[in-house]
Biopython code that builds the backbone (N, CA, C, O; Angstrom):
import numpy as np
from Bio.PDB.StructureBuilder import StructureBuilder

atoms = [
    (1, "UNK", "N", (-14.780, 2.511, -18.640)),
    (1, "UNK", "CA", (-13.570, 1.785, -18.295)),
    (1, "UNK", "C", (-12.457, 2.787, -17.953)),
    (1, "UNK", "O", (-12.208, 3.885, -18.450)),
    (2, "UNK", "N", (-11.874, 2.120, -16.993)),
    (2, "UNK", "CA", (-10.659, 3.685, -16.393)),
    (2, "UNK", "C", (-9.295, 3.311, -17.400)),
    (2, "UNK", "O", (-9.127, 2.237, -17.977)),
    (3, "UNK", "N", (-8.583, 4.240, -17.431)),
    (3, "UNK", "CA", (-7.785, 4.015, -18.400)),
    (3, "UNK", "C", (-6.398, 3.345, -17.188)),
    (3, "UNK", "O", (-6.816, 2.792, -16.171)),
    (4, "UNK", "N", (-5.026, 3.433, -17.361)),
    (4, "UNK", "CA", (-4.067, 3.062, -16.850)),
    (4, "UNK", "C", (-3.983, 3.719, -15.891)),
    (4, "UNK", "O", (-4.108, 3.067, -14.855)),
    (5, "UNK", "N", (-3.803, 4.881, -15.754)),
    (5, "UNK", "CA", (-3.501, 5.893, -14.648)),
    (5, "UNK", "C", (-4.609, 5.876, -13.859)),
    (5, "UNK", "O", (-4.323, 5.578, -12.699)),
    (6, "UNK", "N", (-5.614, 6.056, -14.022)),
    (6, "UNK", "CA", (-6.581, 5.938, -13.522)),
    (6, "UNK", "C", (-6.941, 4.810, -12.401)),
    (6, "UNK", "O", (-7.403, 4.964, -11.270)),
    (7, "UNK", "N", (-6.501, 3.394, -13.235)),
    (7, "UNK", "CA", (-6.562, 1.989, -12.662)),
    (7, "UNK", "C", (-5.520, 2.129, -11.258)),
    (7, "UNK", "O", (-5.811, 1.829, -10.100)),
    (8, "UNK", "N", (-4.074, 2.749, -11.839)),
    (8, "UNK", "CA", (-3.396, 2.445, -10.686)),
    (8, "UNK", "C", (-3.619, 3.380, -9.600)),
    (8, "UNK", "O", (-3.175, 3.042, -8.503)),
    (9, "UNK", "N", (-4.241, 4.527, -9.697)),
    (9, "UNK", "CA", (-4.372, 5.594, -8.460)),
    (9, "UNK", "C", (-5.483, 4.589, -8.254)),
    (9, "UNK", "O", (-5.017, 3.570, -7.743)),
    (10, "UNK", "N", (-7.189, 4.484, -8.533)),
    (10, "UNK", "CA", (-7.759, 3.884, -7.609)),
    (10, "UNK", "C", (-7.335, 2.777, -7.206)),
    (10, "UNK", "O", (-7.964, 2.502, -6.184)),
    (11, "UNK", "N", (-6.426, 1.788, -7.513)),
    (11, "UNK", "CA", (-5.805, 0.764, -6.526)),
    (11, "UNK", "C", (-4.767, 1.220, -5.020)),
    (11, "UNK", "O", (-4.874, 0.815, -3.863)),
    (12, "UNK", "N", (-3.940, 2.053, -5.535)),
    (12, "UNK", "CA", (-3.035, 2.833, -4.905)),
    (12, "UNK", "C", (-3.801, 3.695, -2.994)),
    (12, "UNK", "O", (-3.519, 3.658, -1.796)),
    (13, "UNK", "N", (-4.858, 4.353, -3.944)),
    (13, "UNK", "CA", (-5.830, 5.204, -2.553)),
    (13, "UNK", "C", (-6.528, 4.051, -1.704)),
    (13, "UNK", "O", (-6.598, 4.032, -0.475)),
    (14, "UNK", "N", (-7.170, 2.827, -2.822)),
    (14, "UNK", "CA", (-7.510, 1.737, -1.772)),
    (14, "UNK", "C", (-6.718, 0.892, -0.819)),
    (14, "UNK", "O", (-7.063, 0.441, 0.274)),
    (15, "UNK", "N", (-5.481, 0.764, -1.524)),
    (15, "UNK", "CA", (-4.831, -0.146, -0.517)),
    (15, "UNK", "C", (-4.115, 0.906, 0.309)),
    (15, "UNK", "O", (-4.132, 0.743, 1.529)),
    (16, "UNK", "N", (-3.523, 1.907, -0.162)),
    (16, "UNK", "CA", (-2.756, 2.656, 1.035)),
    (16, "UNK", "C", (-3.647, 3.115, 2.182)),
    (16, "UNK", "O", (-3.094, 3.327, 3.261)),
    (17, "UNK", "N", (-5.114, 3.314, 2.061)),
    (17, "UNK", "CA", (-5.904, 3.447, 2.880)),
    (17, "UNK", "C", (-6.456, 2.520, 3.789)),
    (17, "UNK", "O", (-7.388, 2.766, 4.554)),
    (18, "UNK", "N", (-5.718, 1.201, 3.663)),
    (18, "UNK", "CA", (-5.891, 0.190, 4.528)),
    (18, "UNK", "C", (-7.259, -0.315, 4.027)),
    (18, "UNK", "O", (-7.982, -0.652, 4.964)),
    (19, "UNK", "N", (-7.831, -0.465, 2.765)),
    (19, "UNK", "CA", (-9.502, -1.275, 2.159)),
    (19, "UNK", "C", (-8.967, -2.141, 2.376)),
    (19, "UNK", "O", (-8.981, -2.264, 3.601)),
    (20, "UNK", "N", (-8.245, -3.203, 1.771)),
    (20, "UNK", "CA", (-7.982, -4.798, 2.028)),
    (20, "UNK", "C", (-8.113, -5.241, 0.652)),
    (20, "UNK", "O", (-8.224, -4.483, -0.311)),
    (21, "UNK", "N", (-8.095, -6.448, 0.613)),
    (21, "UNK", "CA", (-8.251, -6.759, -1.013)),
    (21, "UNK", "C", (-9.515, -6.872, -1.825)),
    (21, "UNK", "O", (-9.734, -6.851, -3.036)),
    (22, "UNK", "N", (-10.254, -6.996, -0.783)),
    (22, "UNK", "CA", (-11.859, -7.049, -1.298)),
    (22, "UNK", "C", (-12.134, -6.062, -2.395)),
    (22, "UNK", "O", (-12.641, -6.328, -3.485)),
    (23, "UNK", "N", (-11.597, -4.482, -1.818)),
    (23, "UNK", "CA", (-12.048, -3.744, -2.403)),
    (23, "UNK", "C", (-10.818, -3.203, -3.799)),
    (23, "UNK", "O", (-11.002, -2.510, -4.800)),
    (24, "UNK", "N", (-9.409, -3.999, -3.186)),
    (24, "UNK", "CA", (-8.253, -3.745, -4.235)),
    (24, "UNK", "C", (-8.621, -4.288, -5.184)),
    (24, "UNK", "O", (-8.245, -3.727, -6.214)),
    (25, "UNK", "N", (-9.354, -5.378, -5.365)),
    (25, "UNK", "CA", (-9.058, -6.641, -6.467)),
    (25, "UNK", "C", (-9.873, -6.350, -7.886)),
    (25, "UNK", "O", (-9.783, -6.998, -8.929)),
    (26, "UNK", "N", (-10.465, -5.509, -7.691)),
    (26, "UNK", "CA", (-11.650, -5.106, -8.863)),
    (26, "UNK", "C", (-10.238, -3.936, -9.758)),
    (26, "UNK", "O", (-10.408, -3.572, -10.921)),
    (27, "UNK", "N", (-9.416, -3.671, -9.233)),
    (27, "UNK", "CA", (-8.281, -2.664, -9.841)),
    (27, "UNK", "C", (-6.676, -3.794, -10.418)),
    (27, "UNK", "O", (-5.826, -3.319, -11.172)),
    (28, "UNK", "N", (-6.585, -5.266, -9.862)),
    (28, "UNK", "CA", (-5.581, -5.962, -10.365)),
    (28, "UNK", "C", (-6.013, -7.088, -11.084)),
    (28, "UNK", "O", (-7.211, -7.281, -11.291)),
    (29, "UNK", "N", (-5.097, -7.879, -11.499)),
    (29, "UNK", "CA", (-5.329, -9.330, -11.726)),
    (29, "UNK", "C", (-5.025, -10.390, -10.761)),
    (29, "UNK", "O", (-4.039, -10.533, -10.037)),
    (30, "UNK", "N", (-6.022, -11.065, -10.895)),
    (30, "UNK", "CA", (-6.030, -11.992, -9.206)),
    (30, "UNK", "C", (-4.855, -12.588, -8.986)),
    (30, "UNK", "O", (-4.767, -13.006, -7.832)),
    (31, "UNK", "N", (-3.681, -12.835, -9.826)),
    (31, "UNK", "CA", (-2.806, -13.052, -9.814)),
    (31, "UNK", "C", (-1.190, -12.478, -9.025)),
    (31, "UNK", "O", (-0.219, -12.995, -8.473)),
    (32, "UNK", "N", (-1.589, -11.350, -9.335)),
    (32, "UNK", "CA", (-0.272, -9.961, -9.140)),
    (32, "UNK", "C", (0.290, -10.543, -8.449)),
    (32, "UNK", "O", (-0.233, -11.192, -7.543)),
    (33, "UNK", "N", (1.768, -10.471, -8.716)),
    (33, "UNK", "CA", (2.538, -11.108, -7.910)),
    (33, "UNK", "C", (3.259, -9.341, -6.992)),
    (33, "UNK", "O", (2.921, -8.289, -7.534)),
    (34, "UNK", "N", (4.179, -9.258, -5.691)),
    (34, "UNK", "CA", (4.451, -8.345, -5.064)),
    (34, "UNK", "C", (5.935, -8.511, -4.303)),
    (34, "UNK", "O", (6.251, -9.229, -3.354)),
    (35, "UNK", "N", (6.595, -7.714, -4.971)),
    (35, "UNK", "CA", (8.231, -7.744, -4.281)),
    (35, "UNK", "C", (8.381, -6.373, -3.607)),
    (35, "UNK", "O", (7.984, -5.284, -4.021)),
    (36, "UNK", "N", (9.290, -6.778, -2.055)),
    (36, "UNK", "CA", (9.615, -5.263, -1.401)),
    (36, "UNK", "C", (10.845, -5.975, -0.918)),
    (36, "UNK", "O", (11.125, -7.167, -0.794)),
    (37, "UNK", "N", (11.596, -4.662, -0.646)),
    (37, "UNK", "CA", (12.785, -5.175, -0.363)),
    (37, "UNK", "C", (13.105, -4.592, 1.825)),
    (37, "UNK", "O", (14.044, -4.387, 2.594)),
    (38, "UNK", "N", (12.034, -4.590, 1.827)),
    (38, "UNK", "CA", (11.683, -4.363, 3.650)),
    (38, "UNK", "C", (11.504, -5.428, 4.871)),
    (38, "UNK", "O", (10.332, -5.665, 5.164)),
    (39, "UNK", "N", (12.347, -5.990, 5.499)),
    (39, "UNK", "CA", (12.009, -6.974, 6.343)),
    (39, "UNK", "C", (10.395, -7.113, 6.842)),
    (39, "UNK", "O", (9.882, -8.232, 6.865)),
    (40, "UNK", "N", (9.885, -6.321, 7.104)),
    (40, "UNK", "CA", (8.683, -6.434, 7.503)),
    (40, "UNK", "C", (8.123, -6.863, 6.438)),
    (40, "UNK", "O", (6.938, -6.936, 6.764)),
    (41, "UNK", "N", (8.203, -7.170, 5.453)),
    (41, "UNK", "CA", (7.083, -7.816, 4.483)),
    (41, "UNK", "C", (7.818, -8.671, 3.024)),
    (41, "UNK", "O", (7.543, -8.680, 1.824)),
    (42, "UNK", "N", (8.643, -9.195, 3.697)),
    (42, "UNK", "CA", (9.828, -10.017, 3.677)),
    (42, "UNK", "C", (8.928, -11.334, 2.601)),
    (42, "UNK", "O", (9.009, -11.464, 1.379)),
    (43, "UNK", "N", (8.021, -12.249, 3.701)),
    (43, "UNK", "CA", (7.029, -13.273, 3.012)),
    (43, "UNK", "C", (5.828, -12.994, 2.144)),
    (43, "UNK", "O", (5.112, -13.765, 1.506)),
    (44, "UNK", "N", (5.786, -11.048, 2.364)),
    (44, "UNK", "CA", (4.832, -11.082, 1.034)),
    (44, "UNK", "C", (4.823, -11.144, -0.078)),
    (44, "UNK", "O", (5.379, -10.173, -0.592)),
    (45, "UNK", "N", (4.295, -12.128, -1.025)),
    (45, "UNK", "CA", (4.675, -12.563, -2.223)),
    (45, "UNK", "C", (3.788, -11.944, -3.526)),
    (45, "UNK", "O", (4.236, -11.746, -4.655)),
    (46, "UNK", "N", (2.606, -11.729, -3.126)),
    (46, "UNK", "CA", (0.970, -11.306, -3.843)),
    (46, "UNK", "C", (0.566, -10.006, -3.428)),
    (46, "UNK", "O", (0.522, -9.609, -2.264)),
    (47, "UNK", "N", (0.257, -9.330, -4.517)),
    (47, "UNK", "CA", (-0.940, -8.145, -4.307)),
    (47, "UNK", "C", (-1.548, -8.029, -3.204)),
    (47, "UNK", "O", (-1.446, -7.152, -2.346)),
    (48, "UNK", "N", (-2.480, -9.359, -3.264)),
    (48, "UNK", "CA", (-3.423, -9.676, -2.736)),
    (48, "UNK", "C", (-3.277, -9.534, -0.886)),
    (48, "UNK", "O", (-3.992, -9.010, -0.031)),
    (49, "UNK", "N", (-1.824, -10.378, -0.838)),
    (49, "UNK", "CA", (-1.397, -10.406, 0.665)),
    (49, "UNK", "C", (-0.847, -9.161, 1.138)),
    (49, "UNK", "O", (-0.850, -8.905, 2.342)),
    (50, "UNK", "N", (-0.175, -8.035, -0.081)),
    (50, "UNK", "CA", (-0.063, -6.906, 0.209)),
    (50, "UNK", "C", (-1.250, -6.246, 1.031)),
    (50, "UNK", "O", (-1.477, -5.904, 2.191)),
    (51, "UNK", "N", (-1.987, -6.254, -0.410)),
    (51, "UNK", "CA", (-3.496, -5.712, 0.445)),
    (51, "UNK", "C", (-3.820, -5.658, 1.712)),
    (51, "UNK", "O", (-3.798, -4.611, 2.360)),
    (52, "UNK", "N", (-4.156, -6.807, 2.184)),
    (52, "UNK", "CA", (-4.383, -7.414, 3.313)),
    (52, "UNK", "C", (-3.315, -7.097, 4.704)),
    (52, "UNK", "O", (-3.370, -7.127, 5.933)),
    (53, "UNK", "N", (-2.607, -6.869, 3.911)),
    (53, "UNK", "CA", (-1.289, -6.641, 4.918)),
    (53, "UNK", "C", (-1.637, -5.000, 5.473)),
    (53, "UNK", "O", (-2.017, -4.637, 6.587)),
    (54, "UNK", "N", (-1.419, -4.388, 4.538)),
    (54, "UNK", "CA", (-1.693, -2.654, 5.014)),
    (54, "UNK", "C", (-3.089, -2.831, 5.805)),
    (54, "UNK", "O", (-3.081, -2.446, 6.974)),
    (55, "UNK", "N", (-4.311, -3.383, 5.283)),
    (55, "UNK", "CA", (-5.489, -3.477, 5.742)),
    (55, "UNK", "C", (-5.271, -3.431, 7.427)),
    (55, "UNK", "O", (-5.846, -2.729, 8.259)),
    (56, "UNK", "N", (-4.314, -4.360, 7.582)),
    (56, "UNK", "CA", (-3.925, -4.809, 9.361)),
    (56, "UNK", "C", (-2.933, -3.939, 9.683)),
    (56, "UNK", "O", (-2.270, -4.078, 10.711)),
    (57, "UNK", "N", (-2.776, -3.106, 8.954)),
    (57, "UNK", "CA", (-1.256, -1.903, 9.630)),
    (57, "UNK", "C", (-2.452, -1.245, 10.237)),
    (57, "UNK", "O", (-2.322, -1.424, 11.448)),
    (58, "UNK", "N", (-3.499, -0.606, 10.026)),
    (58, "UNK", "CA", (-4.659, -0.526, 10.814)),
    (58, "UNK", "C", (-5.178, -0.511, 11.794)),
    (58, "UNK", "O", (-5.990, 0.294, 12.251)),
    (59, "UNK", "N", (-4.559, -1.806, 12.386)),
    (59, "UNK", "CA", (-5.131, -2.254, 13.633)),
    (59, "UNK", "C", (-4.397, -1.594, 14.909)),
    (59, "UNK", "O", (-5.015, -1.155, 15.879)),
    (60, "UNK", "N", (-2.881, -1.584, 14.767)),
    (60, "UNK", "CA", (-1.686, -0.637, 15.733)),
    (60, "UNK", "C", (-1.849, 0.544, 15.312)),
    (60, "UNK", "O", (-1.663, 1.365, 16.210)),
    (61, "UNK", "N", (-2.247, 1.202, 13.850)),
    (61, "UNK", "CA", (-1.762, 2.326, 13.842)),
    (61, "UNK", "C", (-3.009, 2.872, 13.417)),
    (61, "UNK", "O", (-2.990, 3.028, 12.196)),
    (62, "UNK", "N", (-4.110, 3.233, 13.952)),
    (62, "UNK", "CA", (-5.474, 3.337, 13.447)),
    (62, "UNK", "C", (-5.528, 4.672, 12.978)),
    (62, "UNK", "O", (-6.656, 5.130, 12.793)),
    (63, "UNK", "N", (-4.727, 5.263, 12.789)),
    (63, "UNK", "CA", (-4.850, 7.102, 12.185)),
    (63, "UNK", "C", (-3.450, 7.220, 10.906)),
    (63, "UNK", "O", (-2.899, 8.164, 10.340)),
    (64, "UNK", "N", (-3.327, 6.021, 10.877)),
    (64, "UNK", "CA", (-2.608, 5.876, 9.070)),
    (64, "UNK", "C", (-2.883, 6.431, 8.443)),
    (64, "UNK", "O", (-4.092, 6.657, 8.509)),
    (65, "UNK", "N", (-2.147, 7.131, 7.335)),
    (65, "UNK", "CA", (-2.462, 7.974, 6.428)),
    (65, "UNK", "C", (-0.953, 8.154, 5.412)),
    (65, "UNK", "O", (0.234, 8.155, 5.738)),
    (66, "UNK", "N", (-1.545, 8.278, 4.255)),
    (66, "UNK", "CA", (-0.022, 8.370, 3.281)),
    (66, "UNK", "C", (-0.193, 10.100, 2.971)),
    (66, "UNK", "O", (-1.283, 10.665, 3.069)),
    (67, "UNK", "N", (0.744, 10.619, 2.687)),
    (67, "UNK", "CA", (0.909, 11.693, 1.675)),
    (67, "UNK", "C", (1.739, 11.821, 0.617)),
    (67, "UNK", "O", (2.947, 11.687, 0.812)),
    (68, "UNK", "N", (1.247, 12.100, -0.684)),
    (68, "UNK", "CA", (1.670, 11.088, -1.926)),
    (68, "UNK", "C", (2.679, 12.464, -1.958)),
    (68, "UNK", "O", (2.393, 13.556, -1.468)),
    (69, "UNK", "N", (4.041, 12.080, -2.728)),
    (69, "UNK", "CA", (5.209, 12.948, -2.832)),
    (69, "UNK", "C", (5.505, 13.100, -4.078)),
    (69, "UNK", "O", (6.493, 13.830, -4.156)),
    (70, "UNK", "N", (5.088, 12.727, -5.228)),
    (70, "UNK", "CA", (5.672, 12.008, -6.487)),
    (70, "UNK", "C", (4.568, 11.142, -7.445)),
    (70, "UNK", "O", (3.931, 10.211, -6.953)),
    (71, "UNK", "N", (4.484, 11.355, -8.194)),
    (71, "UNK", "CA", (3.412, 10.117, -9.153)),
    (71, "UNK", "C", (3.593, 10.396, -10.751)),
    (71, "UNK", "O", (3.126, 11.336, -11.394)),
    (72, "UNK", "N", (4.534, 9.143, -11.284)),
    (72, "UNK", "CA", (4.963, 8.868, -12.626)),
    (72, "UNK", "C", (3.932, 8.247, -13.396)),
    (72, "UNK", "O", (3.073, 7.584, -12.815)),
    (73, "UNK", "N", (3.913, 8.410, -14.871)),
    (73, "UNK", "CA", (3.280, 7.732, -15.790)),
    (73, "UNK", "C", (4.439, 7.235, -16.741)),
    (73, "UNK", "O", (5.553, 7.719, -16.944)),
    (74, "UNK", "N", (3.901, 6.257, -17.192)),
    (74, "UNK", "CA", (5.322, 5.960, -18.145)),
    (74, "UNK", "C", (4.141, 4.602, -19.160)),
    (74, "UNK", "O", (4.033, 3.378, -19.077)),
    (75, "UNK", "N", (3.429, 5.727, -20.079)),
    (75, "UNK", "CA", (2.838, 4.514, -21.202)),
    (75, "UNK", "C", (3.670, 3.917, -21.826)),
    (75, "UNK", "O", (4.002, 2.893, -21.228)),
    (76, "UNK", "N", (4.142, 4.049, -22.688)),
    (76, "UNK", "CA", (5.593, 3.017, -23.354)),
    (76, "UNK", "C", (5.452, 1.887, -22.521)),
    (76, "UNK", "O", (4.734, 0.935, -22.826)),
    (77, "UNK", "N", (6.269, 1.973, -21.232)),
    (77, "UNK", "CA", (6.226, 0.955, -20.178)),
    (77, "UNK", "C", (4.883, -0.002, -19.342)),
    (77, "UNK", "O", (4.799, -0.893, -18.497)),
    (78, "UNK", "N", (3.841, 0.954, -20.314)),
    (78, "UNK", "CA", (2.905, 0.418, -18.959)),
    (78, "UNK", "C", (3.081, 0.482, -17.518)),
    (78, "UNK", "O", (2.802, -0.530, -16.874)),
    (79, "UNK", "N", (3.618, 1.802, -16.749)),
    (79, "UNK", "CA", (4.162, 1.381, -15.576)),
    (79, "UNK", "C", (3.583, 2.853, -14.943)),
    (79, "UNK", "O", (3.566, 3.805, -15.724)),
    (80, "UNK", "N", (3.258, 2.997, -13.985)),
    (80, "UNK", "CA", (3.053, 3.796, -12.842)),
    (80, "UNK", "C", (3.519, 3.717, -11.399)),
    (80, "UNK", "O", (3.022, 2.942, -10.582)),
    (81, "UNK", "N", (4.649, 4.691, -11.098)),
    (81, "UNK", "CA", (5.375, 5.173, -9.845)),
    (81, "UNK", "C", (4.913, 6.066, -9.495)),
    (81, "UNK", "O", (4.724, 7.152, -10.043)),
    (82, "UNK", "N", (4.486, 5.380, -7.715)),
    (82, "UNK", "CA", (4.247, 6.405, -6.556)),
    (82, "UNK", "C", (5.136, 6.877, -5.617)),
    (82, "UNK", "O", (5.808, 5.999, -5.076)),
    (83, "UNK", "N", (5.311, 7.883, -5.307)),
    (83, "UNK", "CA", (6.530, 7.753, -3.475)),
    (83, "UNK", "C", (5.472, 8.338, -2.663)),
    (83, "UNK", "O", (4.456, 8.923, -3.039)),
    (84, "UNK", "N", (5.739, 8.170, -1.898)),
    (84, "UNK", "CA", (4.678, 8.925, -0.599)),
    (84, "UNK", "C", (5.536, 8.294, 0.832)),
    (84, "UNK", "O", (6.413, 7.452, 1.029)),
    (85, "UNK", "N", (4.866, 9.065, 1.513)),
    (85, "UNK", "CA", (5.441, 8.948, 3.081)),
    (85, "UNK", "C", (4.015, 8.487, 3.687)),
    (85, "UNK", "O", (2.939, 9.075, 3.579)),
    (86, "UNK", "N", (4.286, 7.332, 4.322)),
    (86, "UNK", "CA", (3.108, 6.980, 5.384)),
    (86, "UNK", "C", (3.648, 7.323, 6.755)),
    (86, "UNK", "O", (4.819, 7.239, 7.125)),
    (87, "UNK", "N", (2.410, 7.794, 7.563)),
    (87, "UNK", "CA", (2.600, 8.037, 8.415)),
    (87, "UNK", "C", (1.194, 7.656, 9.647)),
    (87, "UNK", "O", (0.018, 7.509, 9.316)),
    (88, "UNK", "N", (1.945, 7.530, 11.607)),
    (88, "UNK", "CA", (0.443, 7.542, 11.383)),
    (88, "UNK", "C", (1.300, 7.361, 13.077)),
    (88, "UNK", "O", (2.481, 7.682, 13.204)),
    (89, "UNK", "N", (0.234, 6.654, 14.577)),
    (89, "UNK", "CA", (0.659, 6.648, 15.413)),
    (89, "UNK", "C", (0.046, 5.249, 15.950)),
    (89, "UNK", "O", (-1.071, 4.868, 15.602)),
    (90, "UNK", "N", (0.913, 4.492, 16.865)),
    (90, "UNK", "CA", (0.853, 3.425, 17.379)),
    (90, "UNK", "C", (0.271, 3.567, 18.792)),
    (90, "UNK", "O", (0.973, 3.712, 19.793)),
    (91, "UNK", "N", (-1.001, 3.518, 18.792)),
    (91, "UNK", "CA", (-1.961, 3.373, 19.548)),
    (91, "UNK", "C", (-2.823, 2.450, 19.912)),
    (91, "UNK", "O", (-3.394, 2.523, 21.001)),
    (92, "UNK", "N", (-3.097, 1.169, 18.804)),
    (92, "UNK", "CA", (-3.929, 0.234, 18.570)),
    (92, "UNK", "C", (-3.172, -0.916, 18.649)),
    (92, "UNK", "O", (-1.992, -0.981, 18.304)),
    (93, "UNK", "N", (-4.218, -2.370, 19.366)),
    (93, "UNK", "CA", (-3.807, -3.440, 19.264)),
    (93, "UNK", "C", (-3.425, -3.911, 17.957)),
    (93, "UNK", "O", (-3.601, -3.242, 16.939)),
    (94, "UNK", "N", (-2.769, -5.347, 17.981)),
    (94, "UNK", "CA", (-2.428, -6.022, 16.574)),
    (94, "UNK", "C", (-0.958, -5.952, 16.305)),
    (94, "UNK", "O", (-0.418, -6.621, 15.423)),
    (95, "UNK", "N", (-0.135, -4.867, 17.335)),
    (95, "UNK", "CA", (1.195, -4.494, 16.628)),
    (95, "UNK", "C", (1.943, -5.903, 16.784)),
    (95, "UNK", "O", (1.343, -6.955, 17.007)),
    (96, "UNK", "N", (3.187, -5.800, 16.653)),
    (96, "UNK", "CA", (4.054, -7.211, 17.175)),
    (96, "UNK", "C", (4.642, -6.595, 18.677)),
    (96, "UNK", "O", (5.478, -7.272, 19.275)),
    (97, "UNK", "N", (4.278, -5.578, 19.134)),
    (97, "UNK", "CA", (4.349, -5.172, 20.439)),
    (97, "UNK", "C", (3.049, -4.549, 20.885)),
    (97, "UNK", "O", (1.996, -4.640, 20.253)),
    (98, "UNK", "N", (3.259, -3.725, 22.355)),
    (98, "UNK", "CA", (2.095, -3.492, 22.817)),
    (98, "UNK", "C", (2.224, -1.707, 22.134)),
    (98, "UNK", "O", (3.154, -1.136, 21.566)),
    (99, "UNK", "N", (0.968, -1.291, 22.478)),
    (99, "UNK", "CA", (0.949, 0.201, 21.727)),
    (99, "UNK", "C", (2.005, 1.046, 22.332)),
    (99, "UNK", "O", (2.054, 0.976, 23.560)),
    (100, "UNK", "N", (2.700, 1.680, 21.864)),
    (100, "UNK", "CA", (4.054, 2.597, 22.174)),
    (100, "UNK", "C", (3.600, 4.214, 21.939)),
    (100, "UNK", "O", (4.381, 5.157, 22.059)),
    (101, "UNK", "N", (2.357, 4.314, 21.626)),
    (101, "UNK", "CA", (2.043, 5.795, 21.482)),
    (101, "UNK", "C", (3.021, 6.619, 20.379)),
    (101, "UNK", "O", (2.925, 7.822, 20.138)),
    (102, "UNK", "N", (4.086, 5.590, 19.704)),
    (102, "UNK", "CA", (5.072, 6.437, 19.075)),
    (102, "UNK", "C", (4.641, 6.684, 17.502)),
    (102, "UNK", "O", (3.947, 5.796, 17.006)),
    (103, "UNK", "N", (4.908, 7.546, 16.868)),
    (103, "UNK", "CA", (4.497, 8.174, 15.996)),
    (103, "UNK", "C", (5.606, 7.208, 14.989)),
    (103, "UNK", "O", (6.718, 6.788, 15.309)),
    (104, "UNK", "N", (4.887, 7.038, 13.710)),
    (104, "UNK", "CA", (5.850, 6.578, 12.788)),
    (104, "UNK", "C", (5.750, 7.201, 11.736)),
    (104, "UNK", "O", (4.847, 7.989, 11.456)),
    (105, "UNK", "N", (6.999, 6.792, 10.825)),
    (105, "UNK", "CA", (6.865, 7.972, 9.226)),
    (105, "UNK", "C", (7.599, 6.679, 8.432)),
    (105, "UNK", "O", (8.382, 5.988, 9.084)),
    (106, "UNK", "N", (7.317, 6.330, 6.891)),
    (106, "UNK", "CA", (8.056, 6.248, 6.488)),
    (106, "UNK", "C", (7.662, 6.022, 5.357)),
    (106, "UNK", "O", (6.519, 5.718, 5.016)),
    (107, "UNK", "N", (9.209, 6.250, 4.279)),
    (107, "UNK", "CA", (8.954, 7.060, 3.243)),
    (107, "UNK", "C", (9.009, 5.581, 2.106)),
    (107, "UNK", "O", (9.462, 4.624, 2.734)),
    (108, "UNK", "N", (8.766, 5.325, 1.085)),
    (108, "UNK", "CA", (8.224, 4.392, 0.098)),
    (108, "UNK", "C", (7.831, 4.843, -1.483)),
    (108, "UNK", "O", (7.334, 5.911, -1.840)),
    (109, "UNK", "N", (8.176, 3.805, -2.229)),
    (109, "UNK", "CA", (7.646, 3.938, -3.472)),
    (109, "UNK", "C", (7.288, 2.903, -4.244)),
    (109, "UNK", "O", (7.962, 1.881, -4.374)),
    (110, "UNK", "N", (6.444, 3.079, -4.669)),
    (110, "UNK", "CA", (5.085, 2.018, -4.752)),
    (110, "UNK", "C", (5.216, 1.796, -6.910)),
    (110, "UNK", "O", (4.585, 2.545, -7.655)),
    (111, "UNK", "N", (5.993, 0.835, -7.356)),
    (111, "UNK", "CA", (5.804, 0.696, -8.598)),
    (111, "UNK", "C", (4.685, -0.144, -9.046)),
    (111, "UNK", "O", (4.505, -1.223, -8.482)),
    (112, "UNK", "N", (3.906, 0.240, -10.013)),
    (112, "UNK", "CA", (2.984, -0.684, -10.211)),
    (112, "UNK", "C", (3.313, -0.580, -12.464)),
    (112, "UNK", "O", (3.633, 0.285, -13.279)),
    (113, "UNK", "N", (2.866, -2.426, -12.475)),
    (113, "UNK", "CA", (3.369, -2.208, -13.784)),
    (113, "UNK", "C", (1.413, -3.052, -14.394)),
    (113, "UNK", "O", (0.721, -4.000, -14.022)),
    (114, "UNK", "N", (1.316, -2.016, -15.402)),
    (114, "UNK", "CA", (0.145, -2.583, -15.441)),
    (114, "UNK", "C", (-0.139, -3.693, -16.783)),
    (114, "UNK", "O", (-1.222, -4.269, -16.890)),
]
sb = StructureBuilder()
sb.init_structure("model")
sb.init_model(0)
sb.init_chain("A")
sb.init_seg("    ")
for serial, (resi, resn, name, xyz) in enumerate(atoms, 1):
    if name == "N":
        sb.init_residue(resn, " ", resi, " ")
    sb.init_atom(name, np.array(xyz, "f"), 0.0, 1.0, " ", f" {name:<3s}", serial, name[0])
structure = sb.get_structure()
């Protein structure tokens, strides 16, 4: 059994890597609820739709990739903080525009409370 830290990095590498929830869900409770404060993901409410959501950042930006900047433990709290910068280039169908070839970056931090 993985311990806390453990749980949230392999959730963390699966979903930032665009797996989807299939492969997130064995790391949460089917439940997880998910707050961001980013227009783009404005109606996501669940883990789950998180998941799923990066899964399809994928599709425009098919050479996605995070580089982790930061990673907290906090037992007391039960809580694990990530920051990382995703980055990647808009080449692929799926975007809400057509491919722009433009390179994107941006920077994030990923609390997870377990």
């Amino acid at each position: 059994m993985l311990n806390m830290e453990q749980t949230a990095k392999a959730f963390f590498e699966a979903c930032e890597a665009g797996n989807g929830w299939d492969t997130c869900k064995e790391f949460c409770k089917p439940d997880a609820t998910f707050t961001c404060q980013s227009d783009a993901l404005a109606e996501v409410r669940t883990l789950q739709a998180y998941a799923d959501w990066m899964k399809g950042l994928f599709g425009p930006i098919p050479d996605g990739a995070y580089t982790l900047k930061a990673w907290g433990v906090d037992n007391e709290r039960k809580a694990v903080v990530a920051a990382a910068v995703f980055t990647g280039t808009q080449t692929g169908q799926g975007g809400p525009v057509p491919p722009t070839g433009k390179r994107v970056e941006a920077d994030y931090t990923s609390p997870h409370k377990l």
